[in-house]
C-alpha positions as CSV (number, residue, x, y, z in Angstrom):
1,X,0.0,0.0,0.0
2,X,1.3,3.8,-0.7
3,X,3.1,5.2,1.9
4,X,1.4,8.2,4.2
5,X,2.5,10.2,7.2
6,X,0.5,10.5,10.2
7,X,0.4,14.1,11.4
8,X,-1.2,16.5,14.5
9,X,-2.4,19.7,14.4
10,X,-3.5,21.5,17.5
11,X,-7.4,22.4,18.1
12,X,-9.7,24.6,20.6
13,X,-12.9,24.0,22.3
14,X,-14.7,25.7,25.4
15,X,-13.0,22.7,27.4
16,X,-8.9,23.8,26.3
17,X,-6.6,22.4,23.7
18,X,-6.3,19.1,21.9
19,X,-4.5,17.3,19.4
20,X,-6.6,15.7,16.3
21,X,-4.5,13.2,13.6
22,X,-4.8,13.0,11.0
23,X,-3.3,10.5,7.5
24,X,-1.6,12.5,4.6
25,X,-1.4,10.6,1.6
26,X,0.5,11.6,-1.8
27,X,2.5,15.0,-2.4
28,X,2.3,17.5,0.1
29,X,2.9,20.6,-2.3
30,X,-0.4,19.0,-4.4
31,X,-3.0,22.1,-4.1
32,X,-5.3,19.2,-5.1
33,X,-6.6,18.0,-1.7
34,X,-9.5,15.8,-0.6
35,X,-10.2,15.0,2.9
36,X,-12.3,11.9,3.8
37,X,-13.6,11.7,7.5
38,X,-15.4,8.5,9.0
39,X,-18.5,7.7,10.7
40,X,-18.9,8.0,14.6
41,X,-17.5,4.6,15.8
42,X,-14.6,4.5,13.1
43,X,-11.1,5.9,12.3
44,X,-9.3,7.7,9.5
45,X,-7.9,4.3,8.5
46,X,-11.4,3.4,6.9
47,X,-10.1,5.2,3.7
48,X,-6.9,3.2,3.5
49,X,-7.8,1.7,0.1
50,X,-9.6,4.9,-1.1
51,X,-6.6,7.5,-0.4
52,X,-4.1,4.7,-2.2
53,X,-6.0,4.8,-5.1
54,X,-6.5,8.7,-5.2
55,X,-3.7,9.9,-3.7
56,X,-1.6,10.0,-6.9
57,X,-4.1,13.1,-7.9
58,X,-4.8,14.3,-4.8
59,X,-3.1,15.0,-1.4
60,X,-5.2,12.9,0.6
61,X,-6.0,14.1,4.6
62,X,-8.3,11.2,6.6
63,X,-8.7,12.7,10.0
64,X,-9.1,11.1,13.4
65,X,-12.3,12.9,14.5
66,X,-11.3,14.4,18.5
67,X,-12.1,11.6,20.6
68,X,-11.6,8.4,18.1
69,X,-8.6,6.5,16.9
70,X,-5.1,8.7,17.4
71,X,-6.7,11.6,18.3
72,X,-7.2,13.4,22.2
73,X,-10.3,12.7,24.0
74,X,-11.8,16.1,25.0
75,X,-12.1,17.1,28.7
76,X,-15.4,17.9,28.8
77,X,-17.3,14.9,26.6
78,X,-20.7,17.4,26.1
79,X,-18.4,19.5,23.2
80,X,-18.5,16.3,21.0
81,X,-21.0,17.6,18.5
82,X,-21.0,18.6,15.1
83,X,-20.1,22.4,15.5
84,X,-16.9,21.6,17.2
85,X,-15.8,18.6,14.9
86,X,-16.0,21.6,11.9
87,X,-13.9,23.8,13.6
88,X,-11.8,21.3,14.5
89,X,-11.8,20.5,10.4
90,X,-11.3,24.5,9.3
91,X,-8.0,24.6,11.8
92,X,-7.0,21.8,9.8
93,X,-7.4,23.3,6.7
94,X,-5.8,26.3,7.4
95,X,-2.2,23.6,8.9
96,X,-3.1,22.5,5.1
97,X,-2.8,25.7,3.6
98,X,-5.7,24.5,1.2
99,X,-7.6,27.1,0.1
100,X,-10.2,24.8,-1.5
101,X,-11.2,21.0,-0.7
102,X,-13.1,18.2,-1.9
103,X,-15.2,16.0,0.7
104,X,-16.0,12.5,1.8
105,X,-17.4,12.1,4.5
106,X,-19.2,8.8,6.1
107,X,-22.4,9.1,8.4
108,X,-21.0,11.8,11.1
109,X,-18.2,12.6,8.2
110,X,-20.8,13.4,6.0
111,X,-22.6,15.6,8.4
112,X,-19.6,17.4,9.3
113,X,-19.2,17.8,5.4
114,X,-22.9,19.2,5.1
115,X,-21.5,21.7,8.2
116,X,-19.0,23.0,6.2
117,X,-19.8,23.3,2.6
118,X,-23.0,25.2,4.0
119,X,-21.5,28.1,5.0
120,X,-20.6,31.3,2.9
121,X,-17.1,31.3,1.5
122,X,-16.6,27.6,2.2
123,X,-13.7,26.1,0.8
124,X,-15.8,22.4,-0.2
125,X,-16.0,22.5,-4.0
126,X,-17.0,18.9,-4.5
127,X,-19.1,17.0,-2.1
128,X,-19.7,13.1,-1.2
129,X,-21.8,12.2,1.2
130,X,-21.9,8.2,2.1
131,X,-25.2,7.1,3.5
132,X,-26.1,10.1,5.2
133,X,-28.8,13.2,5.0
134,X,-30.5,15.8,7.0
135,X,-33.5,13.0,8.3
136,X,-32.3,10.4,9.9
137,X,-34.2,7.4,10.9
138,X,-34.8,7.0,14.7
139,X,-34.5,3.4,14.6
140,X,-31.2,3.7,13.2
141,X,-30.3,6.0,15.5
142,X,-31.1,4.1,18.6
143,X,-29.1,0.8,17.2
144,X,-26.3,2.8,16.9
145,X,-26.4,4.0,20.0
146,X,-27.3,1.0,21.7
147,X,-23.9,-0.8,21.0
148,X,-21.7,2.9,21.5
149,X,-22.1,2.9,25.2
150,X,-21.6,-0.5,26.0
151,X,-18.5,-1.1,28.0
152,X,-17.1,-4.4,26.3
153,X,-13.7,-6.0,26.7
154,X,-12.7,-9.0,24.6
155,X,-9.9,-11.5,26.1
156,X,-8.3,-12.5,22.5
157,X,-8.3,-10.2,19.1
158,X,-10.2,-13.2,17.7
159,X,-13.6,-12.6,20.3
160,X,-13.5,-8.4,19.6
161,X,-13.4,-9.5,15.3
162,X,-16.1,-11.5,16.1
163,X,-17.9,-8.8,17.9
164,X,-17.1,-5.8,15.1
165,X,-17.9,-8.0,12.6
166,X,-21.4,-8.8,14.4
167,X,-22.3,-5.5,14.6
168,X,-21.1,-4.1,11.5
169,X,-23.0,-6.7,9.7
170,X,-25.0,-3.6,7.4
171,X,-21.1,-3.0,5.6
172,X,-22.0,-5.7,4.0
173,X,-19.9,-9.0,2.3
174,X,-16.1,-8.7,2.8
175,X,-13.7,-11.4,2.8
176,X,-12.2,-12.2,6.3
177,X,-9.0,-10.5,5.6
178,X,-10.8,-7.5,5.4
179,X,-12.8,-7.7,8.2
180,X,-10.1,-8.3,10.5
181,X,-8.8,-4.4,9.5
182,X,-12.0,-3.4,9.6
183,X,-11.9,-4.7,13.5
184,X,-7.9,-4.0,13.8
185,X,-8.5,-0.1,12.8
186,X,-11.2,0.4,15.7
187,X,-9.5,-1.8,18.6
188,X,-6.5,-1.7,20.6
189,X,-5.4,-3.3,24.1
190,X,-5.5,-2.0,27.3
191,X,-3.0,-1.8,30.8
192,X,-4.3,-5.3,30.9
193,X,-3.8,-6.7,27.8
194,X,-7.7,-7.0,27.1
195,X,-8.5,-5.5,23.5
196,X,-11.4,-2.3,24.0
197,X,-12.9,-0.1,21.8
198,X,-10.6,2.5,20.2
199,X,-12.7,6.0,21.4
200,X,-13.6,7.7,24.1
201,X,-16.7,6.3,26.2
202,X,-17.7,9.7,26.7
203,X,-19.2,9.8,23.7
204,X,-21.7,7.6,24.5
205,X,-23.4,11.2,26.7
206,X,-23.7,13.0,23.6
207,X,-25.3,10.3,21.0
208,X,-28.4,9.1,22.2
209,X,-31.7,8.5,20.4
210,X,-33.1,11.8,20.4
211,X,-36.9,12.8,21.7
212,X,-39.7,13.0,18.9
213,X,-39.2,16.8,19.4
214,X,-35.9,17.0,19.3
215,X,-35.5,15.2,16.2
216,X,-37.5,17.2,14.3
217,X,-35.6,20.0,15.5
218,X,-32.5,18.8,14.2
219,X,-34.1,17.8,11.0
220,X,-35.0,21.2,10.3
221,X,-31.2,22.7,11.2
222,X,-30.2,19.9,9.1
223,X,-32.4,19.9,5.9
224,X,-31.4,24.1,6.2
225,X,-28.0,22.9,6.3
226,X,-28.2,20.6,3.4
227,X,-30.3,23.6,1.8
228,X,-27.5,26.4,1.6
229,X,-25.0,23.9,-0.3
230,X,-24.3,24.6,-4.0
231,X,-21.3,22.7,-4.7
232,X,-21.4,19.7,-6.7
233,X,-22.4,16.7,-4.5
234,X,-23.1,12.9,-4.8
235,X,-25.1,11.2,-2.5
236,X,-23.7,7.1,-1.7
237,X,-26.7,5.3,-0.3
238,X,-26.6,1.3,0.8
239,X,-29.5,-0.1,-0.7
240,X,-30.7,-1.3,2.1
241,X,-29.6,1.3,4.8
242,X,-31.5,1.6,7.7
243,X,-30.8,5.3,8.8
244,X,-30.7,7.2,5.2
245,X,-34.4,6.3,3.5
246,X,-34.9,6.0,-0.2
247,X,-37.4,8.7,0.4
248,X,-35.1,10.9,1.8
249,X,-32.4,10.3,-0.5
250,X,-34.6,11.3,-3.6
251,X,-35.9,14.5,-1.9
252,X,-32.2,15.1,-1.5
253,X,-31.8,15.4,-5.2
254,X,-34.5,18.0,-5.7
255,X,-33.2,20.7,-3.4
256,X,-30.5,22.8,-2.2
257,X,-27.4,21.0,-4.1
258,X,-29.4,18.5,-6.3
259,X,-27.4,15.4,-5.7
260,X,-26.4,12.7,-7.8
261,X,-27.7,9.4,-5.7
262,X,-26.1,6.0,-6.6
263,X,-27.4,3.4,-4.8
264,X,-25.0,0.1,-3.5
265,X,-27.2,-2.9,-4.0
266,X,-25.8,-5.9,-1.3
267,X,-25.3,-2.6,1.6
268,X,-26.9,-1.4,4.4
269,X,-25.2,1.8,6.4
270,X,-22.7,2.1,5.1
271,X,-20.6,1.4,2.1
272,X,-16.8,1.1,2.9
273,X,-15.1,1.8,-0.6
274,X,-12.8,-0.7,0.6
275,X,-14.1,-2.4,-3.1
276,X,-13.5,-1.2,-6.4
277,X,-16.7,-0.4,-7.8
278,X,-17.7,1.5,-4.7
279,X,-14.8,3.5,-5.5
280,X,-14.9,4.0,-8.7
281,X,-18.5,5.7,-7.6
282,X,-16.4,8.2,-5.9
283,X,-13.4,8.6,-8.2
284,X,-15.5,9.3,-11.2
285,X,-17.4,11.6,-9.2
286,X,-14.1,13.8,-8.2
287,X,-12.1,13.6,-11.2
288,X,-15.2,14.1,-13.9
């Protein structure tokens, strides 16, 4: 696989100072830069196969979102919300010196995407979004949550495969090899030698299944959101994902950016592009 760096830049909230890392892949001085950001429970490692294949016309950036993978854990665990994760995103931006970007971002990436590209100026001039959208199905929701604030500790590497594997079962087929990174990228082992989780368990305070109220608060914020976007965008949906609808993905592309939706058959939430033809999707998207 192409070699990459693995980099820190230094980020603010309310709560002080901390350190998010990020993957750099291909030629630094390239003014051609994508950044690809994961879902809530995953790593910048997800795009492994995706920045190898791209990074020869792109400087590639996969970020560890505050809280995940390589990154700091925040000291207060209420500031892990979307707001902060795209300020965290412009200071890297401006350690980039990129003046403009194009996006991938997964679930939570996505949204942190949307975050961005809506506001004036932005710097997003193409936009993927990977099984995501401004409504969000509360059943979804709540089994994603259900498994994010569960305290589990596995006594063999083989037991916590078996376990990520279990519960990423909507990615879809992929040979054993791969699930085993999949698994690898999101566990480590702790004083003990038992392999955890890789993030923070704070985060577990901050993603629950919201009210009926409060989801169709955040609904509205986001379909606004999604509303002020005018870059190009393509819209990834798993044919059979659980938390972006079909419905919803078709309204998507009658309003605010008009996206192009291509639909994975075999997938739930969310595709990997760990395969080619899910990321061909994407690279014919960025390079048309």
């Amino acid at each position: 696989m192409t070699q990459h760096l693995i980099r820190t830049v230094q980020c603010l909230s309310p709560a002080g100072l901390h350190k998010m890392a990020y993957k750099e892949w291909g030629d630094a001085r390239n003014p051609r830069v994508l950044v690809c950001v994961h879902g809530v429970t995953r790593v910048s490692d997800d795009f492994d196969t995706l920045a190898s294949e791209l990074c020869g016309e792109y400087r590639v950036v996969c970020p560890d979102v505050v809280g995940r993978g390589r990154s700091d854990w925040l000291r207060d665990p209420q500031y892990y919300q979307i707001p902060q994760y795209v300020s965290d995103m412009v200071t890297l931006l401006a350690r980039l010196d990129a003046q403009t970007v194009d996006w991938v971002g997964t679930s939570m990436g996505g949204l942190i995407g949307m975050g961005l590209a809506s506001l004036k100026d932005s710097p997003v001039s193409k936009l993927v979004l990977n099984d995501v959208g401004p409504s969000l199905s509360p059943n979804a929701l709540t089994r994603i949550g259900s498994y994010i604030g569960e305290s589990m500790r596995f006594d063999t590497f083989e037991d916590a495969v078996r376990y990520i594997r279990e519960i990423s079962q909507p990615f879809g087929l992929h040979a054993n090899e791969e699930w085993r990174k999949l698994a690898a990228d999101v566990l480590k082992q702790d004083k003990d030698g038992k392999w955890i989780r890789h993030y923070d368990p704070g985060l577990a305070s901050t993603i629950k299944a919201p009210t009926p109220e409060g989801l169709q608060q955040m609904e509205a914020l986001l379909w606004a959101t999604y509303g002020a976007i005018t870059c190009p965008t393509l819209l990834v949906r798993g044919a059979q994902s659980d938390l972006l609808t079909q419905e919803t993905a078709q309204a998507m592309t009658t309003c605010g950016p008009k996206a192009k939706l291509v639909e994975v058959p075999g997938v739930g939430h969310a595709p990997t592009f760990m395969h080619q033809d899910q990321i061909d999707i994407v690279k014919s998207f960025l390079l048309e």
